[in-house]
Backbone as JSON Lines, residues from 0, in Angstrom:
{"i":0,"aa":"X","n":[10.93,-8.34,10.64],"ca":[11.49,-9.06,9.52],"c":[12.5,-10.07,10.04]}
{"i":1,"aa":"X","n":[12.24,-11.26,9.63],"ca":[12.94,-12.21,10.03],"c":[15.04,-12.44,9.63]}
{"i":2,"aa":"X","n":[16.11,-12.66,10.0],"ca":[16.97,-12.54,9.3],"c":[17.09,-13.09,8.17]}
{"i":3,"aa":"X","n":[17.43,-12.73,7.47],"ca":[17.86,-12.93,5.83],"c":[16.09,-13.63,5.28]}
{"i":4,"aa":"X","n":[15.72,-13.24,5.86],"ca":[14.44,-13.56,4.94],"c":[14.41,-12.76,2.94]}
{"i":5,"aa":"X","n":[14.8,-11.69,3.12],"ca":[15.16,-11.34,2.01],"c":[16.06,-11.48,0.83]}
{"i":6,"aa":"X","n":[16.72,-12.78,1.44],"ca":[17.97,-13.27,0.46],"c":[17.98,-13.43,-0.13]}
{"i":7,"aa":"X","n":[18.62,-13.28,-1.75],"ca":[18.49,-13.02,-2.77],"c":[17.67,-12.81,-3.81]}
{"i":8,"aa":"X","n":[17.03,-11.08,-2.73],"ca":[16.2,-10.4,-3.19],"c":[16.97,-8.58,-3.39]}
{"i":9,"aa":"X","n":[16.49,-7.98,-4.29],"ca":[17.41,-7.22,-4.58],"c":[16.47,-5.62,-4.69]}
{"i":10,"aa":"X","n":[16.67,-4.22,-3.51],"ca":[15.84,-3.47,-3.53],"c":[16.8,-2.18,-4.06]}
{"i":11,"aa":"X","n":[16.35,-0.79,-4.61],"ca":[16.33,0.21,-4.7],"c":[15.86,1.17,-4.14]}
{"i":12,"aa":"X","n":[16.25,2.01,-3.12],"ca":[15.69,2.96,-2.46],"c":[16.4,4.31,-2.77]}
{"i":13,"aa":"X","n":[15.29,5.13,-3.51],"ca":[15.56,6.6,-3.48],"c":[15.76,7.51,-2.4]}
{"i":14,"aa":"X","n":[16.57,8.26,-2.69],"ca":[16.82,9.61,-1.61],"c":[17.18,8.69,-0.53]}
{"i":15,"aa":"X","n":[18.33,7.92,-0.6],"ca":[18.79,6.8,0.7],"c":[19.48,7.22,1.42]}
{"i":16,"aa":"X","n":[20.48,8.29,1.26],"ca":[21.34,8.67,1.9],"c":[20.9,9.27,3.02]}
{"i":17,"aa":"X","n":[20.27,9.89,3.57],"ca":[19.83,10.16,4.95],"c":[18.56,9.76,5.38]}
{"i":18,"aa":"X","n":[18.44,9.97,6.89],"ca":[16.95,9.99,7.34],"c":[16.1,8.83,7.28]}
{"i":19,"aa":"X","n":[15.06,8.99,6.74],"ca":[14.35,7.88,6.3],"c":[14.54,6.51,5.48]}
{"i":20,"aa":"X","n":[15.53,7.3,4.16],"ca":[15.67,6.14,3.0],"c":[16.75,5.77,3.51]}
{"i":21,"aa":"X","n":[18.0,5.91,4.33],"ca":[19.16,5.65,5.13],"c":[18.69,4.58,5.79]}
{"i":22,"aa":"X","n":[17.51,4.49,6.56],"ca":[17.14,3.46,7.73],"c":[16.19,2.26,6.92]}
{"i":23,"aa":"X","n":[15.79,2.63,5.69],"ca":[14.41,1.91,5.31],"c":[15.81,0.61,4.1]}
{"i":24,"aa":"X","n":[17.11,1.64,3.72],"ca":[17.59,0.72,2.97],"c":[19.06,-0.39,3.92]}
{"i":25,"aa":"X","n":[19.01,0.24,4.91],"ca":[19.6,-0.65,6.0],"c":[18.79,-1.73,6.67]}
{"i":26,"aa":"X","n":[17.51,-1.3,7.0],"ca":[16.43,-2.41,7.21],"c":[16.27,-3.81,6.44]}
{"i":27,"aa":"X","n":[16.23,-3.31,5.01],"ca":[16.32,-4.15,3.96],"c":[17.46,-4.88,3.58]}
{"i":28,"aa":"X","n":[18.48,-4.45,3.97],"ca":[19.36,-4.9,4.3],"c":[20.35,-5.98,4.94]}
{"i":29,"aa":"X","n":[19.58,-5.34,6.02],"ca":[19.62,-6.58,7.38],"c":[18.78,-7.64,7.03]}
{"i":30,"aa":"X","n":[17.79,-7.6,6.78],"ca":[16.8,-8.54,5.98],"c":[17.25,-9.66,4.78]}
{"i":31,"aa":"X","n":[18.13,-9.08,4.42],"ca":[19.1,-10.39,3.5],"c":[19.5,-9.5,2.47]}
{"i":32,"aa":"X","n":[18.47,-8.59,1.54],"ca":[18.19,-7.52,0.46],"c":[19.44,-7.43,0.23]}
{"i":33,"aa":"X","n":[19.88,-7.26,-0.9],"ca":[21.32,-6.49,-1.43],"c":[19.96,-5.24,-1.75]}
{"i":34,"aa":"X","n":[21.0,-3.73,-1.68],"ca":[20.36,-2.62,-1.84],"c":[21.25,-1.68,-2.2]}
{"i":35,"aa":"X","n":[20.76,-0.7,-3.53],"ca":[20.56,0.18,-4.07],"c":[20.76,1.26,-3.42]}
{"i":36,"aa":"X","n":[21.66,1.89,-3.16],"ca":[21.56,3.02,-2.38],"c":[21.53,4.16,-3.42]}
{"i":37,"aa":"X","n":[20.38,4.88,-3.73],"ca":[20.22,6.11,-4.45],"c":[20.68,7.5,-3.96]}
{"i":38,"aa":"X","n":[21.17,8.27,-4.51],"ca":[21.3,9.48,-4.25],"c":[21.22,10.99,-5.57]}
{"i":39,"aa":"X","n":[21.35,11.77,-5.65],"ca":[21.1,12.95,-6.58],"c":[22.38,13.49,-6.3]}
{"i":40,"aa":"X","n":[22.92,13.32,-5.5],"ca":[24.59,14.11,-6.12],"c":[25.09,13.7,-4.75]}
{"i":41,"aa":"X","n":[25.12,13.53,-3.4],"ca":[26.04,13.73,-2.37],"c":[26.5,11.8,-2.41]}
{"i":42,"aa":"X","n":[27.4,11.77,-3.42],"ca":[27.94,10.6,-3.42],"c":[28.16,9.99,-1.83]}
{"i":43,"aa":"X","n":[29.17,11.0,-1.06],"ca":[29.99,10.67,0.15],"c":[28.93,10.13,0.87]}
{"i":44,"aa":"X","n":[27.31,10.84,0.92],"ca":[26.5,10.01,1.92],"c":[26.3,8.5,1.31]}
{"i":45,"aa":"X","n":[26.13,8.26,0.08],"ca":[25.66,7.26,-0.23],"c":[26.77,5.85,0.13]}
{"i":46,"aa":"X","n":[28.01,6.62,0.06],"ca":[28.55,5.53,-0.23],"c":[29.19,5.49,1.69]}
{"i":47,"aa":"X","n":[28.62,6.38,2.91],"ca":[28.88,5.65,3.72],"c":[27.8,5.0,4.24]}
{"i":48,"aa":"X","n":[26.43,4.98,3.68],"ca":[25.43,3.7,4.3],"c":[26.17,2.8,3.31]}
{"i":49,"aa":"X","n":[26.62,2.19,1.97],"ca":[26.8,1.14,1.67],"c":[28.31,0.97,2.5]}
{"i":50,"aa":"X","n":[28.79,1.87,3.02],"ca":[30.05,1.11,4.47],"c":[29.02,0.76,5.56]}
{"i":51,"aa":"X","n":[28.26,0.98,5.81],"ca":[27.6,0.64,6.82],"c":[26.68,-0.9,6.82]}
{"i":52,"aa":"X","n":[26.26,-0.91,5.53],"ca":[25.37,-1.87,5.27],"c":[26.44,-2.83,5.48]}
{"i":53,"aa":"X","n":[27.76,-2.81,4.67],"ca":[29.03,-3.7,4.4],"c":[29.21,-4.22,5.66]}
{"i":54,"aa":"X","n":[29.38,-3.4,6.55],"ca":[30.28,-3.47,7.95],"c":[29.15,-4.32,9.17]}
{"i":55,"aa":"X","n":[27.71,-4.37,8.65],"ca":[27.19,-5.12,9.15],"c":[26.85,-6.54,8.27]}
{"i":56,"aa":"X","n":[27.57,-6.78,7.29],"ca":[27.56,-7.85,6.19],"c":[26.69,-8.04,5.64]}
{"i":57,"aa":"X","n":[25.88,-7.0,5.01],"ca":[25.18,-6.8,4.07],"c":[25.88,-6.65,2.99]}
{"i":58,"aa":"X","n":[24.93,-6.47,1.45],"ca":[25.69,-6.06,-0.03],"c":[24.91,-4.44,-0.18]}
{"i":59,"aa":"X","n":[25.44,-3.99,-1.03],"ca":[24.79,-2.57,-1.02],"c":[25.69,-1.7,-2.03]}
{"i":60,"aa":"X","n":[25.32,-1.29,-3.36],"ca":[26.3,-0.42,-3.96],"c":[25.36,1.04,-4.24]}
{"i":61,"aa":"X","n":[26.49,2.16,-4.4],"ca":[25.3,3.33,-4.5],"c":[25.52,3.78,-5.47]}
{"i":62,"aa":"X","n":[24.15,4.46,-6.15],"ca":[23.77,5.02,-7.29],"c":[23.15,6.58,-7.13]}
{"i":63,"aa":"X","n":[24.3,6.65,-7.96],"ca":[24.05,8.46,-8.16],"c":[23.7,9.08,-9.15]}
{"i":64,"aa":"X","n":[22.14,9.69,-9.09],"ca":[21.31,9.84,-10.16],"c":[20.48,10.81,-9.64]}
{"i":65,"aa":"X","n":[19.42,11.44,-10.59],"ca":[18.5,12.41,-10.17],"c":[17.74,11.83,-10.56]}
{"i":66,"aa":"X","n":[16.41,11.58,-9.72],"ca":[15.15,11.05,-10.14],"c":[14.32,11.82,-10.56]}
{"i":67,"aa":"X","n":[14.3,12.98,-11.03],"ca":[13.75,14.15,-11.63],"c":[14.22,14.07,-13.38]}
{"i":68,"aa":"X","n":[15.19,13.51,-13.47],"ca":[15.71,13.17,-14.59],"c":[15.72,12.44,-15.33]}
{"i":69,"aa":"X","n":[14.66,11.79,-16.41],"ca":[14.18,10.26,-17.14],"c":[15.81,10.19,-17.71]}
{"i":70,"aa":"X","n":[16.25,10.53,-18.01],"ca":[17.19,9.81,-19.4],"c":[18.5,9.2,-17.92]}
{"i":71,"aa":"X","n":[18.69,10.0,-17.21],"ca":[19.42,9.65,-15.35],"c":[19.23,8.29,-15.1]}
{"i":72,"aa":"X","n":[17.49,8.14,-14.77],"ca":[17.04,7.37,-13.81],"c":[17.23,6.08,-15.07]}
{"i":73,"aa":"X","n":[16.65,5.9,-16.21],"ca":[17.04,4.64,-16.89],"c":[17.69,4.19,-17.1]}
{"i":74,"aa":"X","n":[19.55,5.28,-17.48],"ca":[20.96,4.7,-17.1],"c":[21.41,4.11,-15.69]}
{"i":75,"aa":"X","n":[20.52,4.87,-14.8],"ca":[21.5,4.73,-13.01],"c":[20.57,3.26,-12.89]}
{"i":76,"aa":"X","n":[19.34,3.04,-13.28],"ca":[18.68,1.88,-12.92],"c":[19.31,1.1,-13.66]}
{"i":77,"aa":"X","n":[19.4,0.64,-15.36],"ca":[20.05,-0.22,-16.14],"c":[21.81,-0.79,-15.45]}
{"i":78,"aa":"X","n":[21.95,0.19,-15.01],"ca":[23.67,0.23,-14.22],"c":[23.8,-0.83,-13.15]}
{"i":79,"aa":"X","n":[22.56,-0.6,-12.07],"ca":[22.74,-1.12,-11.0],"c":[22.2,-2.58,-11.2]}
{"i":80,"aa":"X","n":[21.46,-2.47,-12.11],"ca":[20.79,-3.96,-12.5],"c":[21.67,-4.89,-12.72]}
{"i":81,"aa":"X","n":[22.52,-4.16,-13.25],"ca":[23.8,-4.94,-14.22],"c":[24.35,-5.94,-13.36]}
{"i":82,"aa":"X","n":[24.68,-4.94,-12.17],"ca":[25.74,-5.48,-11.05],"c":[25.28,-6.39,-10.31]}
{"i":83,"aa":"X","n":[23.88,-6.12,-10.1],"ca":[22.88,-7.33,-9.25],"c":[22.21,-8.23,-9.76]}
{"i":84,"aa":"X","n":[22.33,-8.21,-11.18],"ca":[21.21,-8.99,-11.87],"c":[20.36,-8.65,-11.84]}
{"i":85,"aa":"X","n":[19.08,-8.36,-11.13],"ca":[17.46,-8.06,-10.9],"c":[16.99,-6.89,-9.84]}
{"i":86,"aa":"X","n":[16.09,-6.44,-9.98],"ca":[15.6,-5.25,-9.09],"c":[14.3,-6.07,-8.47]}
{"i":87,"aa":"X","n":[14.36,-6.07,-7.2],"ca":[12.95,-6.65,-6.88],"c":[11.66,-6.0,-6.28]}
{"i":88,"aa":"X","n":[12.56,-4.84,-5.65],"ca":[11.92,-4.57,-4.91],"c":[12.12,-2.62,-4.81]}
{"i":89,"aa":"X","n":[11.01,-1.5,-5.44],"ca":[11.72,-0.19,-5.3],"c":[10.73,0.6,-4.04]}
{"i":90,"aa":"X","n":[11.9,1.39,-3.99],"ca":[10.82,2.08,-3.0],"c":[11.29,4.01,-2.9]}
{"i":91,"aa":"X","n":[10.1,4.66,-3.27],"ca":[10.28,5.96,-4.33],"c":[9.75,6.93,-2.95]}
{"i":92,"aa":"X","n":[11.43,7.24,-2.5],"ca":[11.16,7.86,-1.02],"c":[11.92,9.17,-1.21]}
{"i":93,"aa":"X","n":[12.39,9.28,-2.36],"ca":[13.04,10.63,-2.9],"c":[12.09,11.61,-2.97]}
{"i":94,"aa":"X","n":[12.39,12.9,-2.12],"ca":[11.73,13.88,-1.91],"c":[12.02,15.33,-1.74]}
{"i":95,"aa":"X","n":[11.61,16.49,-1.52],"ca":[12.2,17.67,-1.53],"c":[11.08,18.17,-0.36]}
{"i":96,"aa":"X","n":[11.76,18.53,0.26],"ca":[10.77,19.52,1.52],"c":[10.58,20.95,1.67]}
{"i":97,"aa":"X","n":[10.54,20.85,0.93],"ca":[10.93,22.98,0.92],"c":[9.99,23.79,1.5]}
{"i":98,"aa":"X","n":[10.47,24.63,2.42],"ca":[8.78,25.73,2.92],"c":[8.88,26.78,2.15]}
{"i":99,"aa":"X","n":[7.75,27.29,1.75],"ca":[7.49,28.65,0.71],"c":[5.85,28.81,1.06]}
{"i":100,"aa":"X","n":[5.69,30.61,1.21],"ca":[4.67,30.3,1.28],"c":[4.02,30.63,-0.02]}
{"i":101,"aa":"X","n":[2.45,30.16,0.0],"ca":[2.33,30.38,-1.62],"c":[2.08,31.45,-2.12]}
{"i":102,"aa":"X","n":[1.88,32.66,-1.47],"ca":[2.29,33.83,-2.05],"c":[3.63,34.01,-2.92]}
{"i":103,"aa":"X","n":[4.85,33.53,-1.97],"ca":[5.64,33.71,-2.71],"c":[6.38,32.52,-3.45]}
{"i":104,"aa":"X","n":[5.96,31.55,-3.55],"ca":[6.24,30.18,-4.61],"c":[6.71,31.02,-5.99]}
{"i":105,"aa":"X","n":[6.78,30.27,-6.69],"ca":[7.3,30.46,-8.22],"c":[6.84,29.48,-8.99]}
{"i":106,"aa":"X","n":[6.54,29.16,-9.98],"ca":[6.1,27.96,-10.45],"c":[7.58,26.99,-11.04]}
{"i":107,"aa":"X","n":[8.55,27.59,-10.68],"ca":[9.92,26.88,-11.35],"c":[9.87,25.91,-9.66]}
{"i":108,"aa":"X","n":[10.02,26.79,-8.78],"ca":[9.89,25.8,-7.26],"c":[8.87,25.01,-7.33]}
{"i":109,"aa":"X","n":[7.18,25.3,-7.62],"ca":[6.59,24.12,-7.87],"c":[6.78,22.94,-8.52]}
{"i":110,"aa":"X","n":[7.49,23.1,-9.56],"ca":[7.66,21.88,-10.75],"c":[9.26,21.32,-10.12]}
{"i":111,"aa":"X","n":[9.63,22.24,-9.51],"ca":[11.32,21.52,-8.62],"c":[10.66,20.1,-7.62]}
{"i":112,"aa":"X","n":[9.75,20.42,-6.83],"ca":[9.19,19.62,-5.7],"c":[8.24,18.49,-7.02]}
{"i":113,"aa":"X","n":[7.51,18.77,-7.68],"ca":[6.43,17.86,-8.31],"c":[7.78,16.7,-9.14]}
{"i":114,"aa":"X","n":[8.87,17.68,-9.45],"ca":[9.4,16.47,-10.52],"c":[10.27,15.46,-9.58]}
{"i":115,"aa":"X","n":[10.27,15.85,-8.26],"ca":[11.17,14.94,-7.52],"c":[10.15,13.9,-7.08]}
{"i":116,"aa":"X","n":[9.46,14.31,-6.26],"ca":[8.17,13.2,-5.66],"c":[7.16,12.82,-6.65]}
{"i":117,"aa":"X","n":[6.71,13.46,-7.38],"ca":[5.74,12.66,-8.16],"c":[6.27,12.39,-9.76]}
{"i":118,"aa":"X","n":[7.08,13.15,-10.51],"ca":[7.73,12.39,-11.22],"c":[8.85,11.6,-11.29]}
{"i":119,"aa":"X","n":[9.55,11.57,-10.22],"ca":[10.64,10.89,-10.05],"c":[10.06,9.39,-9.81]}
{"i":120,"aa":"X","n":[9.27,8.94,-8.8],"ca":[8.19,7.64,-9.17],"c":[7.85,7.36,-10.3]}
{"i":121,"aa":"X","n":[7.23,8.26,-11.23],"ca":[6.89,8.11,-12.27],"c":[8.1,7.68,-12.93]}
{"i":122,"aa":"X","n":[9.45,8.04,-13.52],"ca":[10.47,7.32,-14.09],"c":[11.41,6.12,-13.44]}
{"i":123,"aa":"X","n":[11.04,6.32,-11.83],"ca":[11.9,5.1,-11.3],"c":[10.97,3.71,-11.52]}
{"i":124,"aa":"X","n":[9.63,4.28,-11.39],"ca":[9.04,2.81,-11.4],"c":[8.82,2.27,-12.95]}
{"i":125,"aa":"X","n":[9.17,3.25,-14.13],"ca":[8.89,2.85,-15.33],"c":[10.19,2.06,-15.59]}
{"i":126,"aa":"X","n":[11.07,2.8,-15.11],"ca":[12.84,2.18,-15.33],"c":[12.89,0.81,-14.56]}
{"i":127,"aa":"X","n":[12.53,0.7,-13.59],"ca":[12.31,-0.62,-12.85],"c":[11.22,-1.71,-12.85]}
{"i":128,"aa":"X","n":[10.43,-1.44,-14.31],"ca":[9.12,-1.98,-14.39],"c":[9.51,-3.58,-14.62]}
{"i":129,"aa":"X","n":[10.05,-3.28,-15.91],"ca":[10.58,-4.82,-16.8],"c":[11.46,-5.84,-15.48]}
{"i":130,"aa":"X","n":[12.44,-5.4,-14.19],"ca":[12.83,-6.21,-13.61],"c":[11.51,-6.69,-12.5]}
{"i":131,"aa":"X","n":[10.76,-6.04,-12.13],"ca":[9.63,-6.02,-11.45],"c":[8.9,-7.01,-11.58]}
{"i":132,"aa":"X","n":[8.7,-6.83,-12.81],"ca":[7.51,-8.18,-13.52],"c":[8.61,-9.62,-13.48]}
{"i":133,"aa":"X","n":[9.37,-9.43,-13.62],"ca":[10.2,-10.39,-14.08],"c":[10.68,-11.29,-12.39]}
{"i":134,"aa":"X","n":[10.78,-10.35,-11.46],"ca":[10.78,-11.2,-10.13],"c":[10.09,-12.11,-9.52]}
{"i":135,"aa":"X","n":[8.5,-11.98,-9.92],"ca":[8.08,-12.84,-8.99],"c":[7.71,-12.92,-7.96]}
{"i":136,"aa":"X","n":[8.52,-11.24,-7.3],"ca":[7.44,-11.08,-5.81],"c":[7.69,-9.34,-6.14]}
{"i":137,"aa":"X","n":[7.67,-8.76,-6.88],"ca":[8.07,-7.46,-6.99],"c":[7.71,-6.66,-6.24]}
{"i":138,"aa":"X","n":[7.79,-5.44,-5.93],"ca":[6.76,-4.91,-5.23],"c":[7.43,-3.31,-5.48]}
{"i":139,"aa":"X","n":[6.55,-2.37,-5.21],"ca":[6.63,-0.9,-5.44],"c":[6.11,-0.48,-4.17]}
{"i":140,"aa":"X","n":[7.21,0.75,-3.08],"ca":[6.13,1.21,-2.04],"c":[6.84,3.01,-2.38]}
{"i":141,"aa":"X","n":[5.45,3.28,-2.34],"ca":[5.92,4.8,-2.15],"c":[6.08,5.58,-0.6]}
{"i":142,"aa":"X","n":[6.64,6.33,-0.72],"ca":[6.96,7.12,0.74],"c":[6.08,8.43,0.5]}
{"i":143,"aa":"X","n":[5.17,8.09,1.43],"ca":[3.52,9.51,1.42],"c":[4.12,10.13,2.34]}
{"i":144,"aa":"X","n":[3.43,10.92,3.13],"ca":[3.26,12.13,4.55],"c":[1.72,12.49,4.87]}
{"i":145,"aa":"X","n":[1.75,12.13,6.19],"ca":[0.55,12.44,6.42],"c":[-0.06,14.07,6.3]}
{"i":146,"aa":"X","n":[1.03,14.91,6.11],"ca":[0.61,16.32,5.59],"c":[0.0,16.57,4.43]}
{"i":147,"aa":"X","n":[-0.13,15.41,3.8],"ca":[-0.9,15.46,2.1],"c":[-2.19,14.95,2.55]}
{"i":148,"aa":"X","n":[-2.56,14.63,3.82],"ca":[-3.69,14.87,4.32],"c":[-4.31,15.69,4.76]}
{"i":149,"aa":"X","n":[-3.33,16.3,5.72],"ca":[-3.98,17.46,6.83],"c":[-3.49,19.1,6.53]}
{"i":150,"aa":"X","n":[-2.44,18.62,5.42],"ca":[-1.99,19.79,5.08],"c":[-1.11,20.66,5.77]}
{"i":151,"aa":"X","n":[-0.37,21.28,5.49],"ca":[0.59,22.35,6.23],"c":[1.14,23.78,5.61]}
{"i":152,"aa":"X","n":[1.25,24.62,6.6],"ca":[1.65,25.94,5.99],"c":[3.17,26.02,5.86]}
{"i":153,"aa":"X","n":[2.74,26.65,4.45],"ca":[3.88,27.05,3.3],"c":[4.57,25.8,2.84]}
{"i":154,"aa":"X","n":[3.58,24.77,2.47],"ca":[4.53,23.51,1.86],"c":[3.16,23.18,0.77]}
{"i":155,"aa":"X","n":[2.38,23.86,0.14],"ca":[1.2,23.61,-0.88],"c":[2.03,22.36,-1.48]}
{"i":156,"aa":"X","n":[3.18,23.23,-2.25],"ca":[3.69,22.17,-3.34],"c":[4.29,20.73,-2.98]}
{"i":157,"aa":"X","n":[4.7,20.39,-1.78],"ca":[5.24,19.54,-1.19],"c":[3.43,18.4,-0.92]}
{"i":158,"aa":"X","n":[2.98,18.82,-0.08],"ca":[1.19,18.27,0.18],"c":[0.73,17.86,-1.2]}
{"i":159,"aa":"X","n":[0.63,18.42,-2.14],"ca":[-0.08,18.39,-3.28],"c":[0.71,17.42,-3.65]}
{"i":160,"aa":"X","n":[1.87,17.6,-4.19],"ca":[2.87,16.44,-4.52],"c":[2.49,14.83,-4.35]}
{"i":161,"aa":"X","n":[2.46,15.02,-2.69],"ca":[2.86,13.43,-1.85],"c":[1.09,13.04,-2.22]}
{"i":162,"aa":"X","n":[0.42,13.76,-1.87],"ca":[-1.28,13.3,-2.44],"c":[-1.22,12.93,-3.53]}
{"i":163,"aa":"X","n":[-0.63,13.32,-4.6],"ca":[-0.6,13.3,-6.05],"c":[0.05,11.42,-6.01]}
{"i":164,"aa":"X","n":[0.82,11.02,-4.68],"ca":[1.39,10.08,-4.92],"c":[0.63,9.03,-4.97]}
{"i":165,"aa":"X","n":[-0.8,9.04,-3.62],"ca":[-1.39,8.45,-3.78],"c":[-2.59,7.82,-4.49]}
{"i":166,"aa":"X","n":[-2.77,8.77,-5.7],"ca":[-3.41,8.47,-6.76],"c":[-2.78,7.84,-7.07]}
{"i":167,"aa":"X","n":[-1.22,8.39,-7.75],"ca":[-0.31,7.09,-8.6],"c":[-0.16,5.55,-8.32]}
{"i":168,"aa":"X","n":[-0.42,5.54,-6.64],"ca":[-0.39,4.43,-5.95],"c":[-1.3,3.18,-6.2]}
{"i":169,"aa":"X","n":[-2.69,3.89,-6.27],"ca":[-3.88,4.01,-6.49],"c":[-4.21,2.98,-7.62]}
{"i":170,"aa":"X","n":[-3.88,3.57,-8.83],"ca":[-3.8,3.45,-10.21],"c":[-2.46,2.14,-10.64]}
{"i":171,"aa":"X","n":[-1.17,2.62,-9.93],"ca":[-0.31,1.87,-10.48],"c":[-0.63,0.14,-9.69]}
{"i":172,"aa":"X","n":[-1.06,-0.02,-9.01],"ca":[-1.41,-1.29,-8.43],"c":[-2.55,-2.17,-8.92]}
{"i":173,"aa":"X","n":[-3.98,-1.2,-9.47],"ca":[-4.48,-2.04,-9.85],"c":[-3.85,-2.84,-12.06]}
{"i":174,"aa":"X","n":[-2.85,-1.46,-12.09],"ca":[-1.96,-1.79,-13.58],"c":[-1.36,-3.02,-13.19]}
{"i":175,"aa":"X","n":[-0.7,-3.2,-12.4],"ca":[0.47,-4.07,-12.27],"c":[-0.34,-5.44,-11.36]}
{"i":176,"aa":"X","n":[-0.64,-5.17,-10.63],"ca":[-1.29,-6.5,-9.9],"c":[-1.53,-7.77,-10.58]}
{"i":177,"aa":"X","n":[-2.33,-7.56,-11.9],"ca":[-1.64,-8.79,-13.47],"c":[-0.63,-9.44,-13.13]}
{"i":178,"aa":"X","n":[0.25,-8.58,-12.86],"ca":[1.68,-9.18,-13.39],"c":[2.3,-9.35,-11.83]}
{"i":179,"aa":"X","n":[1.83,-9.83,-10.95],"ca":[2.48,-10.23,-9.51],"c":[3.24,-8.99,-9.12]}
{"i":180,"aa":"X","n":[3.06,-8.01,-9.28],"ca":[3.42,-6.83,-9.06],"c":[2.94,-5.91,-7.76]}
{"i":181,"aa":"X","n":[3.09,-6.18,-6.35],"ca":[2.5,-5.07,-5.14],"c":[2.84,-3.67,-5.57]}
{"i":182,"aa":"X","n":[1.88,-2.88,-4.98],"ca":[2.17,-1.55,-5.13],"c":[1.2,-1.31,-3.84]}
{"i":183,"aa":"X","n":[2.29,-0.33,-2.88],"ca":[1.66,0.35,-1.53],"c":[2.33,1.4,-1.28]}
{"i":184,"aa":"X","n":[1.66,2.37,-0.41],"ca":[2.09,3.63,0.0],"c":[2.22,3.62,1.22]}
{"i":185,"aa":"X","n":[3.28,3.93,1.92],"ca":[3.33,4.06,3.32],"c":[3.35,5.35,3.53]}
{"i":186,"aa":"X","n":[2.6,6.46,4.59],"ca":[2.67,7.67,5.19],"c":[3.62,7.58,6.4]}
{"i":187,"aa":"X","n":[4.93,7.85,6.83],"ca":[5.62,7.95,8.23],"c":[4.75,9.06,9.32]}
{"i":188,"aa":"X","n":[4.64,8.68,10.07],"ca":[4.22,10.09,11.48],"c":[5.31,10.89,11.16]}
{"i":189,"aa":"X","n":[5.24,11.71,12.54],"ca":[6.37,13.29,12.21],"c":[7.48,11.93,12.93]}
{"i":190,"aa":"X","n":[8.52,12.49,12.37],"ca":[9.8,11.99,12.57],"c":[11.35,12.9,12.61]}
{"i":191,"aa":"X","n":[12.03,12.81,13.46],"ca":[12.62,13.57,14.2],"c":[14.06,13.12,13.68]}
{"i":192,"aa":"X","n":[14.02,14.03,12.02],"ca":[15.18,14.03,11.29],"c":[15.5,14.96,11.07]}
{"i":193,"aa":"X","n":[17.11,15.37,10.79],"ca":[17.63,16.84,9.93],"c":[17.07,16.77,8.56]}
{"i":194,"aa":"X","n":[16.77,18.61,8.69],"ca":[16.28,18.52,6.98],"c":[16.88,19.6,6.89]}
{"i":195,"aa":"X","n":[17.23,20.25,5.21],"ca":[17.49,21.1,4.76],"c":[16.89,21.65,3.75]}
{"i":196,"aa":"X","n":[17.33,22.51,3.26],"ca":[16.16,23.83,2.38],"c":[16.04,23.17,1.25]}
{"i":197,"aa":"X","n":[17.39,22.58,0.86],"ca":[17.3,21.94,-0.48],"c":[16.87,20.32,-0.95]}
């Protein structure tokens, strides 16, 4: 990505605060992007990538919301819009990793993992639809795993999930494509981040 090629273009990235969405909304960043830093409750991470983004003279404010949560995600999105004017660009990398095996799952843990990754897309990209269309180069990328291919033990609900994404992917691109709207899924290889249970 070229510098500031992204200049005054404006992205949202879920689950930003570490790992993946940490590097994917600093990328964007550096790129010109003012960015959205999302989070579900650990404010303190969010708000030291937007010191970080800052300190490399980027823009970046963070939003603390649950993407599992419609009535959340349409206030925390309407909020951040406010401040930036436009959303251009989302990218629905909010996720839950949990191992269980499925003997002992629960169906309250299944619907914990389904409402983060596959409905949490589902309300971020509905909440971010109207600025989407309205940009001009919009674009939607989801964050897959190649384990919703090949599968892995004691993560059913996690696999099923991220597959589930790429239907949505699937579907939501040929919806939106009308309206100058991208929609893509990226799968990362294994990647050599801290994770936790929750």
């Amino acid at each position: 990505m070229s510098e500031q090629e992204l200049s005054s273009r404006v992205a949202l990235i879920t689950g930003a605060g570490r790992n993946i969405g940490r590097a994917i909304a600093k990328a964007l960043a550096a790129g010109g992007a003012a960015v959205i830093v999302n989070v579900r409750s650990n404010k303190a991470e969010a708000e030291q990538v937007v010191a970080e983004v800052a300190r490399d003279g980027g823009k970046a404010i963070a939003a603390v919301f649950d993407v599992a949560d419609e009535k959340a995600v349409f206030a925390g999105v309407a909020g951040a819009a406010k401040q930036f004017g436009r959303i251009d660009y989302l990218v629905n990398n909010a996720a839950l990793r949990r191992e269980r095996s499925f003997e002992e799952m629960t169906f309250p843990e299944w619907r914990d993992v389904h409402g983060v990754i596959l409905d949490g897309a589902f309300h971020c990209t509905k909440a971010c639809l109207s600025y989407l269309k309205q940009s001009g180069a919009g674009a939607v990328v989801n964050i897959g795993g190649l384990s919703a291919h090949t599968g892995s033990a004691h993560r059913a609900h996690v696999t099923a999930a991220k597959l589930g994404l790429v239907g949505f992917t699937r579907g939501l691109a040929h919806d939106l494509a009308p309206h100058g709207v991208t929609v893509n899924l990226v799968a990362p290889g294994t990647v050599d981040t801290p994770r936790t249970t929750c």
